[in-house]
Each structure stands twice: as structure tokens, then as C-alpha cells.
N, C-alpha and C positions, 0 to 999 in steps of 0.2 A: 393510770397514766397513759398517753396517746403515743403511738407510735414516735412520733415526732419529738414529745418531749423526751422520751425513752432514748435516742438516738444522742439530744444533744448531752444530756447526761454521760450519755456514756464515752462520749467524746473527751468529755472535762476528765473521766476517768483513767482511759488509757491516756494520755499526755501523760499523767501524773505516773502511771504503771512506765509509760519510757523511760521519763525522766527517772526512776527509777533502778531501773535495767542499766540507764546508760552511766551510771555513778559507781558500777560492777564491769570486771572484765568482763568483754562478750564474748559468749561461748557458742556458736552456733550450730543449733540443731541440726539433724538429718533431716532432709529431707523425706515426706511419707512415701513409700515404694507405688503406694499405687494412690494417686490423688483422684482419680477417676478411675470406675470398674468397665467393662468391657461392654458396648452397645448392644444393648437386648434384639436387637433385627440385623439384617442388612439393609435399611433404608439408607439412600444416598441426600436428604435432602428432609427439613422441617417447612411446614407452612406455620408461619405465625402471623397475629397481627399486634403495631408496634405504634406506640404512642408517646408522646413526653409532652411533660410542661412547665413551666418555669415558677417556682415556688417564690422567688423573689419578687418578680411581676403579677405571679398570680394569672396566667396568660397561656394559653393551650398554642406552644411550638409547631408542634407536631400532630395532625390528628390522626386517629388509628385510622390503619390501610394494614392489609394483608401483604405482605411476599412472602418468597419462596428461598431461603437456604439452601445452596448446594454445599455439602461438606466439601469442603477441601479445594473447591472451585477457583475460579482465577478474579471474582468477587464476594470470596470467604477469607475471615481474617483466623490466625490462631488466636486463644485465649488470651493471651498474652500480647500479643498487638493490637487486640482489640481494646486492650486497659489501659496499654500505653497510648495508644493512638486517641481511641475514642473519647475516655472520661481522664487519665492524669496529665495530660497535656495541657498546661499553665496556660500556654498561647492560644487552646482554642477559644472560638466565640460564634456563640449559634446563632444562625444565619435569620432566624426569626428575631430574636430579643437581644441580639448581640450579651450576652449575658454566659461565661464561663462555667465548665460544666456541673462543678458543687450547686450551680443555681438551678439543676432540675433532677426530674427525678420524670426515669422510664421506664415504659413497660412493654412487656413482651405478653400479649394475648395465648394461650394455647388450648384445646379444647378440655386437655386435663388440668387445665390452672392458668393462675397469671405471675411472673417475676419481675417483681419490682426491685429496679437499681437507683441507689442514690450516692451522691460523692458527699461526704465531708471531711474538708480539708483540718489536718492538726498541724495549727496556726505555729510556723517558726521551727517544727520537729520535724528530722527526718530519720525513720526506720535504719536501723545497719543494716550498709550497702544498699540505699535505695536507687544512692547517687549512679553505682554498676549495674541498675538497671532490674536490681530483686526485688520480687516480690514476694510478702510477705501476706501468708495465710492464718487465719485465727474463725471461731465461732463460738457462738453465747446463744446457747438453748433456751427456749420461751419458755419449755416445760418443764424442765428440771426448779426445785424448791429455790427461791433467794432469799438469801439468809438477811440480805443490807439489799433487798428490795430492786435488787439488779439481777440481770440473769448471768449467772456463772460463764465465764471465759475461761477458750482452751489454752493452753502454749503455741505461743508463734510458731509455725514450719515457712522454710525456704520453698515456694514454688517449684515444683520439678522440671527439670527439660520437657521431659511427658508433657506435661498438665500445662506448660506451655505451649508446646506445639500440637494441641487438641483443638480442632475443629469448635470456631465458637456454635456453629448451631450444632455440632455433635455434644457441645457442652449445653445447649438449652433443650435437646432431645433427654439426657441425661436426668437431666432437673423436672423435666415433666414427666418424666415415663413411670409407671406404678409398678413396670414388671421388677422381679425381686432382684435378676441383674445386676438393676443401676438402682435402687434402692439401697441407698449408702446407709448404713448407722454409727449415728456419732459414739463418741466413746461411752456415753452417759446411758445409750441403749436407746436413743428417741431419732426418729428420721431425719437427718442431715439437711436432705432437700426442704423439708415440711414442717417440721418442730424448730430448726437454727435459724437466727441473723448467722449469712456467713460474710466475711469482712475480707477483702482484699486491696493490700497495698497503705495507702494512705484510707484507709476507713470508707472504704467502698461497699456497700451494703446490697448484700443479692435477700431480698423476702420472698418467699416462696407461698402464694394463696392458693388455697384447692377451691 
């Protein structure tokens, strides 16, 4: 099965898992104390290079160019505004295909890997407290056994203040770096960055290729 199908499958899935949830009182979790481990350097700053394209048109946006990340700079966004701002923002429309952001899908170049980001919207449902601005955290490991031919999902977590207000290229330094550090492992014992779909918000999809 293709990435692609894999995704929309699993769309049809968690709708079904809300609707679900949302037919039970909602109890909500703790948030994880540490959604992100602590930066392997003191690097101020990632070089990456960054491309997107628009899977609806079929149409290269964006073509890859390198820049330069400054954490925490006066044109660096938090993790969290960068999700709100960049990909779950209903009103945006790219300046190339005029086409909303579920219609592409981007990538960030790194010399340890490449993370691919895609949006798919779950048509008519909204997460609790999406409307207050939460976000909602989840991932389904590629390497762990599927028993129904899908890859096993975690329990939703509330986003942290933290992991909000982290440097989004402190968060793509993160995602590429192989020191043991920031080498997160998921619950199931296989590398978070490397081995998971991880999913944020409305089905926000970070892949991680080495």
C-alpha cells in the first residue's frame, strides 16, 4: 500500500475513533512533561533546503532553495504558530496555485534526512478544544506488527506550553539530529523521529526519511 493510500485510509479511521470518543464523556489527558528532549549543541540556527507542491494540480509551488533558520529570531515562528499560522489556517491560499494548504505537501531538505509535511483535513469533525486553540498530538509507528493491516496508534496528548513555544527549526534540528539526545523513542521502543507518522492537530502528518 502507497504512502498516499496509507494516509487516506487512515483518515476514514480516526473520524470513526472521534466519533467514537466523542459519544463518551471527555476526559482529557496530561499533557507529556517533556514533548521535546533538550538540543544535542548549542547551535543558534539550521540550514535547510525547502520545497512544496501541490498534489491537487500536480504543480511544483515551490522549488527547493536553501535558507537559514535562526531559532528564536524575529523571523522564526514557535511550533505552534507555525501550525496555526502556516498549514491550519482555513483562509490561507498559496500564492502559486491559489490552492489551500491540505492541497500540498512539504519538504524540508536536511543533510541527515528529509520531513515531509502533509495536511489532511477531517471533513466536519473537530478535536476537543480545537476551537481554544489545542492541539492535539498522536503517532502510528510503520514498524511495529498491524494486526488490521494499519499501523497501531498512540493516545491523543494535549500539546504542551513547552512544545509550543519551541523554536520551529529547533524543532527540525530535533527531527534530524542522530545524536542520542534528541533521539526520542516512542513507547513501542522504535525511533519517534524515524520509524512514526507523527500527527498533529487536525491530521497533520510530519515523515521522517533518512
Amino acid at each position: 500500500m502507497s504512502l498516499d493510500s496509507l494516509l487516506q485510509h487512515l483518515c476514514l479511521r480516526q473520524v470513526t475513533a472521534i466519533q467514537q470518543q466523542n459519544c463518551e464523556t471527555p476526559k482529557e489527558p496530561q499533557s507529556q512533561k517533556e514533548e521535546f528532549p533538550p538540543a544535542p549543541s548549542d547551535h543558534q540556527s539550521i540550514l535547510v533546503s525547502l520545497s512544496s507542491r501541490s498534489v491537487w494540480k500536480g504543480t511544483v509551488c515551490e522549488r527547493s532553495h536553501l535558507f537559514r533558520i535562526k531559532y528564536y529570531g524575529s523571523f522564526n515562528k514557535s511550533l505552534g504558530l507555525f501550525l496555526r499560522d502556516h498549514l491550519f489556517d482555513q483562509g490561507y491560499r498559496c500564492r502559486s496555485c491559489e490552492m489551500p494548504s491540505e492541497a500540498h505537501v512539504h519538504c524540508y531538505t536536511h543533510r541527515q534526512g528529509s520531513l515531509t509535511i502533509s495536511v489532511k483535513k477531517l471533513q466536519d469533525y473537530l478535536l476537543p478544544g480545537e476551537k481554544e486553540g489545542k492541539i492535539w498530538m498522536w503517532h502510528r509507528c510503520l514498524r511495529c506488527p498491524r494486526p488490521d493491516s494499519f499501523p497501531p496508534a498512540t493516545l491523543r496528548v494535549v500539546m504542551s506550553d513547552a512544545a509550543w513555544g519551541l523554536s520551529f527549526g529547533k524543532f527540525l534540528e530535533l527531527s534530524f539530529s542522530n545524536h542520542a539526545a534528541a533521539s526520542r523513542v516512542a513507547c513501542c521502543g522504535h525511533s519517534l523521529h524515524r520509524d512514526c507518522l507523527r500527527f498533529y492537530g487536525y491530521f497533520l502528518i510530519f515523515k521522517h526519511n533518512t
